[in-house]
C-alpha angles and dihedrals in degrees: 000000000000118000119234090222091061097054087048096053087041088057090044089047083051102049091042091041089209139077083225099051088046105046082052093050089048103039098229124121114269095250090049089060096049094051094059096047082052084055094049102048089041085055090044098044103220139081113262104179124030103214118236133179082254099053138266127345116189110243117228091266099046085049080055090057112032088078087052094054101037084060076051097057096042091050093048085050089049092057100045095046081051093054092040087048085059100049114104097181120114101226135063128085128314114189102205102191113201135151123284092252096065106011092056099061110345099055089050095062100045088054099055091087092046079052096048091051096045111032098165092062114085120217119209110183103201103200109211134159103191115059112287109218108249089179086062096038096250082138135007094208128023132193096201121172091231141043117269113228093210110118093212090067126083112205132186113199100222115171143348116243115207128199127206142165118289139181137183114260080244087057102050086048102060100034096029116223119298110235103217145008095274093053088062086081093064091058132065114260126212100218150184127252105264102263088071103038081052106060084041087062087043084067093025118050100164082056086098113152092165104166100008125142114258115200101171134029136179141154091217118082095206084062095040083062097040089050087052079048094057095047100248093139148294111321142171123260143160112261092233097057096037080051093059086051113077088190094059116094111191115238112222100349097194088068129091110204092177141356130183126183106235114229123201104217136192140139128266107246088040086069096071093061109097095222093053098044089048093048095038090054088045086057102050096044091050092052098051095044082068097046092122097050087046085055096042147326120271095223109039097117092051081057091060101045089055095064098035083059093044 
């Protein structure tokens, strides 16, 4: 009899093309995970991958059968969507998937009196950056920048999240503040890696920094914010997270260098499931009661002020 779990792992080994990128994307040691797929192709009987110094290629048998087990795996997810639809209680798991810049620090702290009030449901807060697959599972709830086309998914646009230029106090200090875009140019710049910068100039086509100095690169929000932290240069941030930071002075603030509606995301048949619906009208209501803050700080202009006086 072939296991269910093997196939699973087989269809994960496929899509990663590799036993490394799959033993990362399912959490399981790298061995383990050979020695499934061993046990899969012994009760089957065939060869599935034929093993090369770059990774994994599906044999000719494992391409017959990859269409077979991915209409597996749909069906299983639609069953168990279906169960967790029907299940009234308020505890169990709930998987809330959201980008690095708010689900890292800022969502944590907005779901701790959701928490407090219902301790028996567990919150798991996926940060990814890329889009996690409701139709599979891979998250019960998402918070996405943009609105899914999928008809089996039911989405409430919520707030619009604006990004603008910020520096440390101790950088402002030292440089001073540039007064206008071209200026930017003058200053170091604390940057993403270029497939980002490169779908912000896709949006924002007068964002050019051609030929400025960058001090301080990564392809992680959570470091991009830390390196405006520390003080390395000007940098681009989300106004929620830059409120939450009393060290952070916004850089023409006039300017947006970026803005994305927020979309609250689940499927259909999850809504039905009293958890979920709780949770998911928690969160719209949360967000929106910081629409302000998601648009622009409050106190940006006392920031300012601070240094200017310093």
């Amino acid at each position: 009899m072939i296991d269910w779990d093997d196939l699973k792992y087989f269809l994960v080994m496929a899509e990663e093309g590799s036993l490394t990128g799959a033993a990362n994307r399912l959490h399981i040691s790298q061995p383990t995970l050979s020695r499934r797929l061993t046990a899969l192709e012994h009760s089957t009987g065939i060869d599935l991958f034929t093993r090369t110094r770059s990774g994994l290629e599906l044999t000719a048998a494992g391409e017959g059968i990859i269409h077979s087990v991915k209409h597996m795996q749909d069906d299983v997810h639609a069953i168990e969507r279906i169960i967790t639809g029907q299940d009234d209680s308020l505890k169990g798991r709930i998987a809330i998937s959201t980008a690095e810049n708010i689900g890292s620090s800022w969502l944590v702290d907005q779901l701790r009196p959701f928490h407090d009030q219902y301790p028996s449901i567990e919150i798991e807060i996926k940060i990814d950056n890329s889009v996690s697959d409701l139709l599979r599972r891979e998250a019960d709830i998402a918070l996405r920048m943009f609105r899914p086309e999928q008809n089996d998914l039911i989405a409430r646009k919520t707030v619009t999240m604006n990004y603008g230029f910020y520096a440390s106090k101790d950088y402002v200090a030292k440089h001073g503040l540039p007064k206008s875009k071209a200026e930017l140019k003058t200053h170091n710049l604390v940057l993403p890696h270029e497939d980002i910068l490169q779908m912000v100039k896709r949006t924002h086509k007068d964002t050019d920094i051609t030929g400025a100095k960058a001090a301080f690169r990564s392809n992680s929000l959570s470091a991009l914010e830390a390196a405006i932290r520390a003080g390395y240069g000007i940098g681009t941030t989300c106004h929620i997270t830059a409120s939450q930071c009393d060290d952070l002075v916004p850089v023409l603030p006039d300017y947006s260098v970026y803005s994305a509606d927020i979309w609250l995301v689940t499927h259909s048949e999850l809504r039905r499931s009293a958890r979920l619906r709780l949770i998911y009208d928690y969160l719209a209501d949360m967000l929106m009661k910081h629409k302000t803050a998601f648009m622009f700080p409050a106190d940006h202009n006392k920031n300012i002020q601070a240094v200017q006086h310093q």
